[in-house]
N, C-alpha and C positions, 0 to 999 in steps of 0.2 A: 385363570384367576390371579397367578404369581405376580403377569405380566401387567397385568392391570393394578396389582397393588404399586408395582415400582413406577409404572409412570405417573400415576397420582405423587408418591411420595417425592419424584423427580421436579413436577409442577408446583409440589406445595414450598422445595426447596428455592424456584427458580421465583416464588411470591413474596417467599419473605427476603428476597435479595432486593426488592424494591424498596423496602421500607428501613435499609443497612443505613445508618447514617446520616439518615432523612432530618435532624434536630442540627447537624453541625451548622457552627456560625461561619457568617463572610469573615474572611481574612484577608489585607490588601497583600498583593504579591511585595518580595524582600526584595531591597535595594539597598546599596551601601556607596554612597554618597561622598567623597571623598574633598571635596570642595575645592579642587583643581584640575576641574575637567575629565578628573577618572569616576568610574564607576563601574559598580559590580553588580549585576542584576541575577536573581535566584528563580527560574520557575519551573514547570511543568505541570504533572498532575499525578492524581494515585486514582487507580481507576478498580473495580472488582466486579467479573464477571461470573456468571451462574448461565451455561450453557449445554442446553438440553439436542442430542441431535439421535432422530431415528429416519431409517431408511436401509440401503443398501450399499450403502458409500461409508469407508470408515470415518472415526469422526477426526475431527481437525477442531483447531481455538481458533480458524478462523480459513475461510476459504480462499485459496488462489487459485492461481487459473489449470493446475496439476490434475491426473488421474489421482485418486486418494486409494483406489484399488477399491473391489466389490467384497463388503462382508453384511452379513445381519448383523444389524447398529442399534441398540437402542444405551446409548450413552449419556451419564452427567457430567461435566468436566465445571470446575472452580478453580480461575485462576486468576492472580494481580499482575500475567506478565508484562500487559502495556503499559502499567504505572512508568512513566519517565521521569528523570531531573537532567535540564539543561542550567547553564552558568553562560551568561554574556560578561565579558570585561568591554569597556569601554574606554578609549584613550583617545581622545579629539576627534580625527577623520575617521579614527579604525577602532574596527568593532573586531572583536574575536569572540567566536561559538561554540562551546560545546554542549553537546546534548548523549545521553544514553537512556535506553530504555531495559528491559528486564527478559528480552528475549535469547538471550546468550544461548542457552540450555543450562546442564546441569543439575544435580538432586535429582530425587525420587520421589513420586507420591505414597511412597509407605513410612517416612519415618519423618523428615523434615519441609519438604516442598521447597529447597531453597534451588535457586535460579540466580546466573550469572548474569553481570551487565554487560551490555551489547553496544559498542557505538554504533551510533544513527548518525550525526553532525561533527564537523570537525574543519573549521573554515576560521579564515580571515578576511574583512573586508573594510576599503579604502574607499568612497564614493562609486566609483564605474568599476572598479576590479573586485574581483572573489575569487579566492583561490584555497582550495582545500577541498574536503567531502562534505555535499549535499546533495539535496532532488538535482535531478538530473532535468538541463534546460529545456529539454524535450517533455517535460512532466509539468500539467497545468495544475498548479495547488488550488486556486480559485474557482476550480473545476469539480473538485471530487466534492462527494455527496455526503451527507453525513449518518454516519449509522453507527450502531452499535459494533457491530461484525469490525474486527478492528481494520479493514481499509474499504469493506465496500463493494462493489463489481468489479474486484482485484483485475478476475476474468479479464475484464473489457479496459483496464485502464491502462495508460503510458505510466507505469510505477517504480523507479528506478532509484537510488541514492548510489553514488562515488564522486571520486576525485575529479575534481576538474579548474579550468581555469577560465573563467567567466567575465564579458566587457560586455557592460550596458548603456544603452546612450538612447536617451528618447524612448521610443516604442519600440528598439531593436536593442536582442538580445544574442550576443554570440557564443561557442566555448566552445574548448578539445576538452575531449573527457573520457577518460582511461577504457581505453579497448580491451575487446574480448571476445572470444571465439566460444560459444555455449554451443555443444555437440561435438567438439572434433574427438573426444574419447581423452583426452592427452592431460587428464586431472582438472577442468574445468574452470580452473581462474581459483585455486585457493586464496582467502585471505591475506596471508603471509606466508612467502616463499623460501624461508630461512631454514636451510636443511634439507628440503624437501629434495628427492632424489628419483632419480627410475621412472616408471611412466604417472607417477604423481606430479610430476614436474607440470610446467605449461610454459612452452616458449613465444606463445601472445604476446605482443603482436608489435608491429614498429610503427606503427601510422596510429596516431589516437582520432577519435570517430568526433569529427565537427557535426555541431547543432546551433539550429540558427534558428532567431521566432521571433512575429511579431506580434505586439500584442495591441489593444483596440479597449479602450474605456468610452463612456458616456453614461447620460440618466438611465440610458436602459438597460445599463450592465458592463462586463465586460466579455471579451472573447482573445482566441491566438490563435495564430497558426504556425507553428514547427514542423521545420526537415528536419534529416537526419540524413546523414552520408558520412560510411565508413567502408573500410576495408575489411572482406572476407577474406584471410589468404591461408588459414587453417583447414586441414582435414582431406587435403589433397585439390582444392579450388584454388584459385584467385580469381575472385570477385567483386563487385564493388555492388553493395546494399546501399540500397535508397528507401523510405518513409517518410510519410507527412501526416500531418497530426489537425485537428480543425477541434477546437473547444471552448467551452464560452457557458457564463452565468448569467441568464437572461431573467431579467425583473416579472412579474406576472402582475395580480393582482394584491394591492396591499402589500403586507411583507412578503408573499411567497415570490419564488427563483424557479426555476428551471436548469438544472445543471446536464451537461453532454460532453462525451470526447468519440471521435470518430478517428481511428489510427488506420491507417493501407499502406501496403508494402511492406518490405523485407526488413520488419520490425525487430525481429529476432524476441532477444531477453528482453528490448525496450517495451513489450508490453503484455500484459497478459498474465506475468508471475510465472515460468515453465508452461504457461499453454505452447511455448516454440521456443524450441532450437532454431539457434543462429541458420545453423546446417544439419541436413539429413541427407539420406540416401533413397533416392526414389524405387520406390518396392514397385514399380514396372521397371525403369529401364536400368535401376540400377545404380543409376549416377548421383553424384554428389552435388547437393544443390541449392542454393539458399532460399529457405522455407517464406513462402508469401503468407500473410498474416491478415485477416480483416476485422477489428476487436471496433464494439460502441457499446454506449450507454447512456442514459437516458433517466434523467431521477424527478420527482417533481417535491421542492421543500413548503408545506403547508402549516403558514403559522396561526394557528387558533386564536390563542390568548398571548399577553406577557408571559406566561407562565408553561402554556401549551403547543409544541407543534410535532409535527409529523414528515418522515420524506417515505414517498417509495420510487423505488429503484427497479431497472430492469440493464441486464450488461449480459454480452454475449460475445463471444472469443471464436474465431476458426481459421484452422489454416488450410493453405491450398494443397500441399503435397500428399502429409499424412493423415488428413480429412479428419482430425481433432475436431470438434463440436462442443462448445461447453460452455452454460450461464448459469448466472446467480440471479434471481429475482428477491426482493423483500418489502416488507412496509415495518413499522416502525413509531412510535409513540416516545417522545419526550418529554419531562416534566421538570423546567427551569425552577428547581428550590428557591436557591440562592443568586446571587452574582456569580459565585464561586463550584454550588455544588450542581449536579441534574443526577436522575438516574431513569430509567425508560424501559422499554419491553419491545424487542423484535422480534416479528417472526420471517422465516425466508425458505430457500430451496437453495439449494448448487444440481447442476444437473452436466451429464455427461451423457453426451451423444453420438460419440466419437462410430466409429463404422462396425458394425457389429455390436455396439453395445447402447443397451438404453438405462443407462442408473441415476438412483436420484436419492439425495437424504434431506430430509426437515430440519428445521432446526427455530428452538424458543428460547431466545438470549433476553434475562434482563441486566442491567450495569446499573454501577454505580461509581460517581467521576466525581471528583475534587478536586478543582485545581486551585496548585498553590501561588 
């Protein structure tokens, strides 16, 4: 009976997060206008989620392609961490980007809830160059689907943000872009390396990992195809990882799309969110090896009204060595307020397949998203 009074109470909290906000008016995004060619552009969004997840799997504010570990879940989680603000400068040929969003860490849920900012973006760019931190060129943004869940079929997708330095020309896309070695034990590529001592250290790596794509427009959409070729030579290997990527938003009927990405090969951290290590060690023969990766996904976006649409999604992640198994499936309801605001109701699964284990948790997210 208990359990049944808290999940009602859980639902009745995740109903009224639909209707949080629902009267705000449109606001034009801030620009400040300098009338010599500069310019200062303000945006991003404030977003608030109400997210409900039962099963067996602990819960998470948002799934990637990881073991979350087996517990009995019946959890509420309320939180604004994706709210963002970026700032564009603009100064004739060159643009400079910053963005942060709210996922730092930080605080507690017992006294204040407060959360540290996180950069996401940190770039400058001149027509054909870019150089700084973003998506990484092997990540199709035109790709990914849209959901509540903050990214998606993390599982299944080429998800990456760093530093790199980027030349574009026509429908070709090139960059080096900061290497790293995810499994040699050796502290895993910390943020900032200032101080850092003893086997926290990471001496990653001296070759930066080239990505090259091409990309493909017309009526019917668009699509890309990205390699990937870098250097393993962490963890007792030297080896040379290769991956290619195939992805594309394909027009349907009316407004709706089709969106997919298809990544094979020795993807490592480029996909998946921790479904793989760059390298493992194979539990038959032993050896040290770099991890084969087969991640897609698959979403269909269906627009009802002006006001109304929908996507669902299906993404699913596995690798060859350590026989990891793991998808997100969802559907999903949006409701276009404003220009500016929407708020919606998904529901979905994460599931883990992995060898030995079969776990799975639910999960009923509504949001509410204002962008500034």
């Amino acid at each position: 009976m208990n359990s049944i009074i808290k999940k009602t109470a859980a639902l009745g909290v995740l109903a009224i997060g639909m209707n949080i906000m629902s009267s705000s008016a449109y606001a034009d995004a801030f620009e400040l206008d300098f009338k010599n060619g500069d310019k200062i552009k303000f945006g991003g969004y404030l977003k608030a989620d109400a997210r409900y997840v039962n099963g067996d799997l602990n819960y998470q504010d948002y799934w990637i392609g990881n073991n979350p570990g087996a517990a009995d879940t019946s959890k509420l989680g309320l939180n604004i961490k994706e709210s963002r603000f970026n700032v564009s400068y603009i100064h004739g040929d060159w643009t400079g980007f910053i963005e942060m969003d709210l996922y730092g860490g930080g605080g507690n849920e017992i006294i204040s809830n407060s959360v540290n900012p996180r950069l996401r973006h940190a770039f400058v760019k001149n027509k054909n160059w870019l150089i700084g931190q973003t998506w990484s060129t092997f990540m199709p943004l035109a790709a990914l689907v849209e959901s509540l869940d903050f990214g998606g079929p993390m599982v299944a997708e080429g998800f990456i943000r760093q530093v790199q330095v980027r030349y574009s020309t026509g429908n070709w896309q090139f960059a080096l872009e900061n290497s790293q070695t995810f499994g040699d034990s050796d502290g895993n590529g910390a943020s900032g390396n200032v101080g850092v001592i003893g086997a926290n250290n990471d001496p990653d790596s001296k070759i930066p990992d080239l990505v090259a794509r091409y990309n493909f427009s017309g009526d019917w959409g668009q699509a890309s195809v990205a390699g990937l070729l870098r250097k393993v030579d962490q963890g007792g290997i030297d080896a040379t990882a290769t991956a290619v990527s195939l992805s594309g938003r394909i027009n349907s009927v009316g407004k709706d799309d089709i969106r997919f990405q298809v990544t094979l090969g020795e993807s490592g951290r480029y996909a998946g969110i921790t479904l793989a290590t760059d390298i493992v060690i194979d539990p038959i023969t032993q050896e040290t090896k770099a991890e084969q990766t087969t991640a897609w996904y698959v979403g269909y976006r269906r627009v009802w009204s002006n006001e109304y649409r929908s996507t669902i999604f299906y993404g699913n992640g596995e690798t060859d060595i350590l026989g990891h198994d793991r998808s997100h499936y969802a559907v999903n309801l949006i409701k276009q307020y404003s220009p500016n605001m929407l708020f919606g109701v998904e529901f979905g699964k994460y599931v883990v397949n992995d060898i030995g284990l079969d776990l799975d948790s639910s999960y009923l997210q509504t949001s509410v998203k204002f962008t500034l």
